[in-house]
C-alpha positions as CSV (number, residue, x, y, z in Angstrom):
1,X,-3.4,11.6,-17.2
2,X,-2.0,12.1,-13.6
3,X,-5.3,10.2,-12.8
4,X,-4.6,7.5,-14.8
5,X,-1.1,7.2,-13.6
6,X,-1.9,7.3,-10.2
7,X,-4.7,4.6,-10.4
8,X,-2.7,2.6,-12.4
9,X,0.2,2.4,-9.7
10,X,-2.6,1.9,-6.9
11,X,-4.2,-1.4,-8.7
12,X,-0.8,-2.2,-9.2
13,X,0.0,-2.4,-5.7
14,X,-3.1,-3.8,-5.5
15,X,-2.5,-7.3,-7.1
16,X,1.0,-7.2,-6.5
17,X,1.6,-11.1,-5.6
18,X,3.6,-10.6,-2.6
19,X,1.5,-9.1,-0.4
20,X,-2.0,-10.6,-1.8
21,X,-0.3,-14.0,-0.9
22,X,0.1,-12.7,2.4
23,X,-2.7,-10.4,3.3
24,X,-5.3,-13.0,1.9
25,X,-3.7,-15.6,4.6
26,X,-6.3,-16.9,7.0
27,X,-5.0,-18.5,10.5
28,X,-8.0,-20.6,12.2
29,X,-11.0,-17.7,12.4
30,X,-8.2,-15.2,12.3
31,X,-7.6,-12.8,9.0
32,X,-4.4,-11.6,8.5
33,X,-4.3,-7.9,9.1
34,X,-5.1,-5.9,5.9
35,X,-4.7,-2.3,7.4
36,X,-2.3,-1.7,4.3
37,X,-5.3,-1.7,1.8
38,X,-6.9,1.3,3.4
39,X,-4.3,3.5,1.7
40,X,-4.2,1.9,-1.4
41,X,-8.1,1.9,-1.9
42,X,-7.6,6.0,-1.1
43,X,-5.7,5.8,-4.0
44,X,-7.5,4.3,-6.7
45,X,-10.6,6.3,-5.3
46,X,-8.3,9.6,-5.7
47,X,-6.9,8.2,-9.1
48,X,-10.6,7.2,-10.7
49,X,-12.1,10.6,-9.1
50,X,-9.0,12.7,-10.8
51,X,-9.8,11.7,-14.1
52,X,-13.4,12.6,-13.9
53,X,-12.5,15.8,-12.2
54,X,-9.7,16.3,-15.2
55,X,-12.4,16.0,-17.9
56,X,-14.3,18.3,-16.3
57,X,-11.6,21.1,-16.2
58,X,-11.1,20.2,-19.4
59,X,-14.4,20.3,-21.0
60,X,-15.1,23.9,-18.7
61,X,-11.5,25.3,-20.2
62,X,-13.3,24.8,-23.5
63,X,-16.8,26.0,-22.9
64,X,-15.2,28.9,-20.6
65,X,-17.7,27.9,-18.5
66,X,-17.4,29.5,-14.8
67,X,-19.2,27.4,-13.6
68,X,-17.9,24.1,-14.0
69,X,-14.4,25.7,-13.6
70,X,-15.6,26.6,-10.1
71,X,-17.2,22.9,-9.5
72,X,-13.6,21.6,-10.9
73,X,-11.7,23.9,-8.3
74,X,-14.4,22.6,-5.8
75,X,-13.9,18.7,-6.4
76,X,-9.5,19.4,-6.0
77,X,-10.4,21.2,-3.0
78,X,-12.2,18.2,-1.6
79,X,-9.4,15.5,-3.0
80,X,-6.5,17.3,-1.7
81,X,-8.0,17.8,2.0
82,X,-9.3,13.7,1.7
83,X,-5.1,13.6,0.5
84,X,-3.7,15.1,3.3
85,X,-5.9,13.4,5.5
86,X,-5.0,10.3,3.9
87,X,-1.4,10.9,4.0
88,X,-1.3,11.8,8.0
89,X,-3.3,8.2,8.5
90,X,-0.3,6.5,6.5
91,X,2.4,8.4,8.5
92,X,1.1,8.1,12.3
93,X,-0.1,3.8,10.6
94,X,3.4,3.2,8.9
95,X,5.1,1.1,11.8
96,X,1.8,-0.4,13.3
97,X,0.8,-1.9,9.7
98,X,4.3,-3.9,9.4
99,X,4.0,-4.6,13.0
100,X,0.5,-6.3,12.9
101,X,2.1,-8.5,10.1
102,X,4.1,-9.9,11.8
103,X,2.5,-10.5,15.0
104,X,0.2,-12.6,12.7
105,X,3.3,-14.4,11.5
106,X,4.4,-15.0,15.0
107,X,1.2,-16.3,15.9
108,X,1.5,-18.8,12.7
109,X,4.9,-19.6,13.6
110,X,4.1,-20.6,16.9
111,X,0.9,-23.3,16.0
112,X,3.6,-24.6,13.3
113,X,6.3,-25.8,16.0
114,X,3.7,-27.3,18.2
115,X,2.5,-30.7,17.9
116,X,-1.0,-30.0,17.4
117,X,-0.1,-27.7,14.8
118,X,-1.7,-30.6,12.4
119,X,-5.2,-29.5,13.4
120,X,-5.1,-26.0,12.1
121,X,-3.4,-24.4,9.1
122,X,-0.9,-22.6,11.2
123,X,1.6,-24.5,9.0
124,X,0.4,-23.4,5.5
125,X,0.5,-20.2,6.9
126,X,4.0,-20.4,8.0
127,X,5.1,-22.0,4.3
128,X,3.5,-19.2,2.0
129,X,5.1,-16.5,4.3
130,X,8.7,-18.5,3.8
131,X,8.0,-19.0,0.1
132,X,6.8,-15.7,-1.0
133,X,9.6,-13.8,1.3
134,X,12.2,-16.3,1.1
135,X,12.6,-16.5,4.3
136,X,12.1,-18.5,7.5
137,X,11.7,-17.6,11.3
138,X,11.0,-14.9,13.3
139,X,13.4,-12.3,14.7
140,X,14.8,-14.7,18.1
141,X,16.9,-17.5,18.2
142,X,14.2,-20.1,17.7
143,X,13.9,-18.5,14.6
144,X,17.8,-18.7,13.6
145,X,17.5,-22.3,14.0
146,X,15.1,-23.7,12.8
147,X,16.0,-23.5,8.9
148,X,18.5,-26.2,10.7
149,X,15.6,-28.9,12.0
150,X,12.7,-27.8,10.2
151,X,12.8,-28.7,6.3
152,X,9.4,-29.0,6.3
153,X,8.5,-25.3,6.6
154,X,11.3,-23.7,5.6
155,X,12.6,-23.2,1.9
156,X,16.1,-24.5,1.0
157,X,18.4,-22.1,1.6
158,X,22.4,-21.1,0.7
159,X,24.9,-23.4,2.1
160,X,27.0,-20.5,3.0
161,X,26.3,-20.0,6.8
162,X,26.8,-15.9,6.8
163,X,24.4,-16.0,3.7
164,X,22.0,-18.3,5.0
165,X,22.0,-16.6,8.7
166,X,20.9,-13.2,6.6
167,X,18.4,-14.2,4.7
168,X,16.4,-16.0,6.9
169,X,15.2,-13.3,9.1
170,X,11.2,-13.2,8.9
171,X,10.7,-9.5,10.2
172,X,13.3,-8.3,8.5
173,X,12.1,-8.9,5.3
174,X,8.1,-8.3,6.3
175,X,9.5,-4.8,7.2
176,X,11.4,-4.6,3.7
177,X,8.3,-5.4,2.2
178,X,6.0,-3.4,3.5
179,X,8.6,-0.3,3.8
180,X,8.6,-0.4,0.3
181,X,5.5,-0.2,-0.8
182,X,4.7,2.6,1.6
183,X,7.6,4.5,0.1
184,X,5.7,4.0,-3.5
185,X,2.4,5.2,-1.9
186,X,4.1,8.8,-0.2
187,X,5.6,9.8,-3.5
188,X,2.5,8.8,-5.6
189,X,0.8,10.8,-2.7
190,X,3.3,13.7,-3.0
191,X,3.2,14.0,-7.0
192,X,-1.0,14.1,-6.6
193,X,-0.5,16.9,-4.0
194,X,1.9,19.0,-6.5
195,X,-0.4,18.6,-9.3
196,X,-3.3,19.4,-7.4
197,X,-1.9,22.9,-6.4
198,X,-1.3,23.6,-9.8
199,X,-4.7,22.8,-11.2
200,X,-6.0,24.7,-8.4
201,X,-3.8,28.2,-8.8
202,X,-4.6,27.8,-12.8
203,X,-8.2,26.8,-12.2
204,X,-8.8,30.3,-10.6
205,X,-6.4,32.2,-12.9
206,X,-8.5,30.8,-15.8
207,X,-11.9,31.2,-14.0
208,X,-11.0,34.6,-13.8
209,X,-10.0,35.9,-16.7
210,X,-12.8,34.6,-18.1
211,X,-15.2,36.4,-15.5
212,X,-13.0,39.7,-16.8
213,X,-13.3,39.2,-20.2
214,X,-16.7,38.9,-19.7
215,X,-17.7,42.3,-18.4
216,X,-15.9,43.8,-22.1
């Protein structure tokens, strides 16, 4: 079940709209950097492996089977050490993966405002970060104004000033974005880890006291 639960979440991040629309983006020969995905495909790999790991326990629980209780404590052994490695990548990555984002954006940004900007798809690029974000222009003061002169990539936006000065912040919101999901990931991360130490310590305890009641 904790498998399940943890795959599902991972396929959810997955496909969630937001940052497919974004990490699918394409400038000239560029890709836009994907370095998120790493973690999530740890995930469902963790996830589809813990559910064929769980029916094992399960099915050696019921055959008392030593064996296969000692290939189940095995195969957690293995997941939680690919977890932890997994989890130190996603702490030392967490800045650098929001960070590549939006150099790409600033990249983007840049073709956009330039007149040539009509020969590449710098623009389109530009137009699906502002619509999925709801935002528009980088973290400088080109960025501030250009909501002001530039209809054409930006979305329409709050008459209030204070409001519409907020909002429009690119970074900030590719940093919300991104924050966010990572924040999802650690605790799906830390519940795995938890569980894992428990199917480990019973594992054994079971493994055991089946080896004990064996010798009577």
């Amino acid at each position: 079940l904790a498998g399940g639960i943890i795959l599902g979440v991972a396929l959810w991040l997955r496909h969630d709209s937001q940052t497919t629309n974004i990490l699918y983006l394409q400038l000239g020969d560029k890709q836009a950097p994907n370095t998120f995905y790493v973690g999530i495909y740890i995930l469902i790999a963790v996830g589809a492996v813990m559910m064929f790991v769980g029916f094992l326990g399960c099915y050696g629980a019921i055959q008392e089977s030593q064996c296969l209780l000692g290939t189940f404590f095995t195969c957690l052994v293995i997941l939680f050490a690919c977890e932890v490695a997994a989890g130190i990548w996603g702490f030392v990555n967490k800045d650098q993966i929001a960070k590549d984002v939006k150099q790409f954006y600033d990249q983007a940004f840049q073709q956009a405002l330039m007149a040539e900007s009509e020969t590449n798809n710098g623009k389109a690029v530009v137009k699906t970060f502002h619509e999925t974000l709801d935002c528009c222009g980088p973290d400088n003061a080109i960025g501030a104004i250009t909501p002001l002169w530039r209809d054409d990539l930006c979305p329409k936006k709050d008459t209030n000033v204070k409001n519409f000065m907020e909002s429009s912040n690119c970074h900030k919101k590719i940093d919300e974005l991104f924050s966010g999901k990572l924040y999802l990931i650690g605790i799906a991360a830390i519940v795995v880890a938890v569980i894992m130490i428990f199917e480990m310590i019973l594992s054994m305890v079971l493994c055991c006291g089946i080896r004990n009641s064996s010798v009577y």
